[in-house]
C-alpha positions as CSV (number, residue, x, y, z in Angstrom):
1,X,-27.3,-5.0,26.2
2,X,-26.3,-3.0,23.3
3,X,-23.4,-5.0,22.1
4,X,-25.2,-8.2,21.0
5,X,-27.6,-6.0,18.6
6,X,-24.5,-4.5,17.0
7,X,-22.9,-8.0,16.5
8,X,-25.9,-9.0,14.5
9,X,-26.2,-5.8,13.0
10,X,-22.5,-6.9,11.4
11,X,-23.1,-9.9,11.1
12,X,-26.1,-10.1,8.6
13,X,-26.1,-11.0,5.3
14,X,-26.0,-7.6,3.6
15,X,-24.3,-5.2,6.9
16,X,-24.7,-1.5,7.1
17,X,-22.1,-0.1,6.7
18,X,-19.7,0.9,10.0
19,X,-21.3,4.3,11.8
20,X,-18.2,5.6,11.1
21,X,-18.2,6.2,7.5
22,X,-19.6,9.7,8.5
23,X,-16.1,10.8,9.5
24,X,-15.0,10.6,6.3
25,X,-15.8,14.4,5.2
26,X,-13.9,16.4,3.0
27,X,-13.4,18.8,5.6
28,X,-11.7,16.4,8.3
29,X,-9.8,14.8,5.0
30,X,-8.1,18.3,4.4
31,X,-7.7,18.5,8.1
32,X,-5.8,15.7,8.8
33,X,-3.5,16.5,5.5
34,X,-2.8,19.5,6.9
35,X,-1.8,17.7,10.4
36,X,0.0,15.3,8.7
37,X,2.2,17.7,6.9
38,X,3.1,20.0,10.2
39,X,3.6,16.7,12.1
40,X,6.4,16.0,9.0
41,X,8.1,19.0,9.4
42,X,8.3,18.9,13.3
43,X,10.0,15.7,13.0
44,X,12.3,15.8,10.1
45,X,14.6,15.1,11.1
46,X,13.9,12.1,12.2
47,X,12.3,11.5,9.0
48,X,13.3,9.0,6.6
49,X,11.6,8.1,3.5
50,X,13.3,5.1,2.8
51,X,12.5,3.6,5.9
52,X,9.9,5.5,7.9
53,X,6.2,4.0,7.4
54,X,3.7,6.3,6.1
55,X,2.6,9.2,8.4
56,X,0.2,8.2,11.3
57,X,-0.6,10.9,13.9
58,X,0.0,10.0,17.5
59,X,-2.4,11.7,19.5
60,X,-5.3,12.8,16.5
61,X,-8.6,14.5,17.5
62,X,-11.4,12.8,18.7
63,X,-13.2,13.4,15.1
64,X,-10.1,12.0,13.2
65,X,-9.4,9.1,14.6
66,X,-11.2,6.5,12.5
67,X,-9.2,8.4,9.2
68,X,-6.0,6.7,9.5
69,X,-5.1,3.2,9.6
70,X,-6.0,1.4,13.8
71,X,-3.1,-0.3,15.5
72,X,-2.0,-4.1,14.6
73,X,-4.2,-6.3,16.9
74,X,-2.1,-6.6,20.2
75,X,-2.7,-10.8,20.7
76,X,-3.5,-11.6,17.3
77,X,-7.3,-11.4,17.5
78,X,-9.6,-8.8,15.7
79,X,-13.3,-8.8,14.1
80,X,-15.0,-8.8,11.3
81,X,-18.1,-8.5,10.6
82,X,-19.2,-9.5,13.7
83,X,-16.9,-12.9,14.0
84,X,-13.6,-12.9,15.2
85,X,-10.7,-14.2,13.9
86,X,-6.9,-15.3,15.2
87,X,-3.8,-14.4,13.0
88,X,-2.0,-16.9,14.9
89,X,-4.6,-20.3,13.7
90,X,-3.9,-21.0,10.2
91,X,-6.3,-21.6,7.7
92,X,-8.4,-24.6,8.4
93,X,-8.3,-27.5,5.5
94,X,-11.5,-28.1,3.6
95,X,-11.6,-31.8,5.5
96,X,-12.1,-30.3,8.7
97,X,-14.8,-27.8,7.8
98,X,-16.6,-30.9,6.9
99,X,-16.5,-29.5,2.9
100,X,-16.1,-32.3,0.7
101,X,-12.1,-31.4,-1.3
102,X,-13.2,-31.6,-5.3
103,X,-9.5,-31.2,-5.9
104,X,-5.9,-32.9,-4.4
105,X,-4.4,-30.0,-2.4
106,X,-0.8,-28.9,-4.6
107,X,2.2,-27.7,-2.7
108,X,1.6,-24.3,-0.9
109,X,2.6,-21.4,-2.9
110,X,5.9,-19.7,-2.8
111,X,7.4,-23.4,-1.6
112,X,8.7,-24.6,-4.4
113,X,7.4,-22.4,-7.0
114,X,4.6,-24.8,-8.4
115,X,1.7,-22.3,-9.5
116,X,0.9,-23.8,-12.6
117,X,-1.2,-26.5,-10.7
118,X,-3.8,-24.2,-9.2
119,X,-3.9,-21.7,-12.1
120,X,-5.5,-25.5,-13.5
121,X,-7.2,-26.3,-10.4
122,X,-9.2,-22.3,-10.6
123,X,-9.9,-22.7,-14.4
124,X,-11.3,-26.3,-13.6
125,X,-13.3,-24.7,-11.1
126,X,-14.3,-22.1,-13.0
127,X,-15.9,-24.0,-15.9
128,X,-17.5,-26.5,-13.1
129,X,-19.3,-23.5,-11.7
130,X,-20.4,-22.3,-15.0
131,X,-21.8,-25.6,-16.3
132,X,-22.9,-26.5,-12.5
133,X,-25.4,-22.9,-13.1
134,X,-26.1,-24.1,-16.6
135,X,-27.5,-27.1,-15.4
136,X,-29.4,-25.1,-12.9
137,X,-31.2,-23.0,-14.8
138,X,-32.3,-25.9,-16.9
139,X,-33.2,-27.8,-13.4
140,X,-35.2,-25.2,-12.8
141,X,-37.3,-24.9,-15.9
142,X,-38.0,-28.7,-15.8
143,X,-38.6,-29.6,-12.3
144,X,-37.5,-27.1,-9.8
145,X,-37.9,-29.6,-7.0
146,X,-34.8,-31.1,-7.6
147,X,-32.7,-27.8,-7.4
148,X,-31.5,-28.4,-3.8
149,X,-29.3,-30.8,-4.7
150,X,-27.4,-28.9,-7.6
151,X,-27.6,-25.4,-5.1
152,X,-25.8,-27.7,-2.6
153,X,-23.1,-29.1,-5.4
154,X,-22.6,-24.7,-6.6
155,X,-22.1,-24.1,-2.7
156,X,-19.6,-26.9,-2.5
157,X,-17.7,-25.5,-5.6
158,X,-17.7,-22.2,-4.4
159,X,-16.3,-22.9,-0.9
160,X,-13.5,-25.1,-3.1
161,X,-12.8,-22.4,-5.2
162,X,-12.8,-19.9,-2.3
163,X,-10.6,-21.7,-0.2
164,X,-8.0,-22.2,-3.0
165,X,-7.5,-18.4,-3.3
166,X,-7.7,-18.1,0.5
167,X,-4.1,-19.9,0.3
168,X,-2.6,-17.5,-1.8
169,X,-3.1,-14.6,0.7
170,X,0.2,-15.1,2.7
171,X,1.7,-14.9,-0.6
172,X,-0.1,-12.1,-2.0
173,X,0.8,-10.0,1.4
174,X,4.5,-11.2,0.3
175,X,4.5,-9.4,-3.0
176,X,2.7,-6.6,-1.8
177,X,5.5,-5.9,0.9
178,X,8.1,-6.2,-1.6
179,X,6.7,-3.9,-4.2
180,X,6.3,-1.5,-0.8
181,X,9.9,-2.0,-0.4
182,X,11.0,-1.8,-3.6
183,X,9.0,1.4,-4.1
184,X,10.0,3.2,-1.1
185,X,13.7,2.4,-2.4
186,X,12.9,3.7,-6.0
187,X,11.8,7.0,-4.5
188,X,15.3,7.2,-2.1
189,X,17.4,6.8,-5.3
190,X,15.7,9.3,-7.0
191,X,16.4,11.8,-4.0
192,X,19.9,10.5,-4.1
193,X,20.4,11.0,-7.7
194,X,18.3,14.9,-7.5
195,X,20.4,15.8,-5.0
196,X,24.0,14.5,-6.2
197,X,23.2,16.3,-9.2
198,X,21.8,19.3,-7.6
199,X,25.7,19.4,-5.7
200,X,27.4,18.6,-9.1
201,X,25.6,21.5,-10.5
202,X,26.8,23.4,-7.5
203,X,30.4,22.5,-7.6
204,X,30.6,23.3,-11.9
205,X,29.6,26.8,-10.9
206,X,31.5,27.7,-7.8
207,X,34.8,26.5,-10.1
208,X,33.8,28.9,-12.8
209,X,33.0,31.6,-10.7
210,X,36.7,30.7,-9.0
211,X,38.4,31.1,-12.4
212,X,36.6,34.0,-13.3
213,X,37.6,36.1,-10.6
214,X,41.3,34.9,-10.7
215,X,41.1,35.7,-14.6
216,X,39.5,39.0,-13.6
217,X,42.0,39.8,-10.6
218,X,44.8,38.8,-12.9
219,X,44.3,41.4,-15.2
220,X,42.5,43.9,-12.5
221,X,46.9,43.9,-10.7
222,X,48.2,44.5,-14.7
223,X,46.1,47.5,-15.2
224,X,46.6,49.2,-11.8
225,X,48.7,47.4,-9.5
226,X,47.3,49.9,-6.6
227,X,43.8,49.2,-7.2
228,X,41.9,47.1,-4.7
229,X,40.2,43.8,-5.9
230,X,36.5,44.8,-4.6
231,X,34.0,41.2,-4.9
232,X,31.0,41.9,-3.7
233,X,29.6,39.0,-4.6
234,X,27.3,39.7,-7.9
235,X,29.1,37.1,-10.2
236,X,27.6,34.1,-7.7
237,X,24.2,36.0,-7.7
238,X,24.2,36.1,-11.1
239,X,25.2,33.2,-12.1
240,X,22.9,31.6,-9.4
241,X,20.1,33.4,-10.8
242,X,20.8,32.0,-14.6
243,X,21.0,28.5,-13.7
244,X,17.9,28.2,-11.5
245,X,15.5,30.9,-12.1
């Protein structure tokens, strides 16, 4: 019995927003950080930035649960809003929503690289919609009786225009994922690079500590040929100490 309020509760035209949003404290924020980051360290080994997602917590606390992303629907199907929806249905055409098509449908985006048609197609729309609520207004000061009629011709643009840019979301998820990618492979250079450098750095130093102390011994077995060669290792401390703080 309490479900069906809920769904109309999401489902109106203005919704509340999701009971949840209380989670969302700066306390539980800092907590979960702070989980995160242990939860990184327990497992790095296992960690790789280049191709490890970001962090989720497996099991999180009760109170932290709705702060970090929910699992990819198992079948396909989730809700919003109150309706649900299938990943697996593609997106319907405008003829069998029963919406009148005020434009001829151009290739699908990413297919053969044709965008320059509904970049048209939008501004067309665009400047429809504009002079469409022009008209209106005027309608409206004259004879607001007939205003149905142009309300009905703005909804129709609007559902054209909407559905347009509804075609461009597999693309848009496209591009996102490859700046992801592309991202997360910047970042693994960069370690690459820090830490070939770092052992370049390294290997310059231990080679003129080496020549050093042959240098040093050299001339320690010319002076007294009985006298030990004592390193106690201050030179790499030293030098250690000048090159990194």
């Amino acid at each position: 019995m309490e479900v069906q309020p809920e769904l109309n509760r999401l489902a109106a035209s203005f919704p509340a927003p999701p009971p949840f949003w209380k989670e969302f404290t700066e306390e539980n924020l800092d907590r979960i950080s702070k989980l995160r980051v242990s939860q990184t360290f327990d497992n790095l080994k296992n960690f790789n930035p280049a191709t490890t997602l970001p962090l989720k917590l497996l099991e999180p606390p009760p109170e932290l649960r709705y702060l970090q992303p929910p699992d990819p629907p198992a079948k396909g199907q989730y809700r919003c809003f109150g309706d649900q929806y299938d990943l697996n249905i593609p997106l319907p055409s405008l003829d069998e929503q029963g919406i009148t098509s005020l434009y001829t449908p151009p290739s699908t985006p990413g297919s053969d690289g044709k965008h320059g048609d509904r970049a048209f197609i939008l501004k067309r729309l665009a400047k429809s919609l504009l002079l469409n609520f022009l008209e209106l207004v005027g309608i409206l000061s004259v004879n607001p009786d007939q205003a149905p009629e142009k309300i009905q011709d703005l909804r129709t643009l609007f559902i054209n225009f909407h559905h347009l840019l509804n075609e461009y979301r597999p693309h848009q998820a496209r591009e996102s994922l490859i700046l992801m990618m592309q991202d997360q492979l910047e970042k693994s250079r960069a370690e690459t690079k820090g830490i070939m450098d770092m052992k370049g750095k390294v290997e310059s130093i231990l080679e003129g500590l080496n020549q050093k102390q042959s240098i040093e011994s050299d001339k320690t077995r010319e002076e007294d040929t009985d006298a030990p060669v004592i390193d106690d290792g201050s030179d790499v401390w030293d030098e250690l100490e000048k090159e990194f703080g």
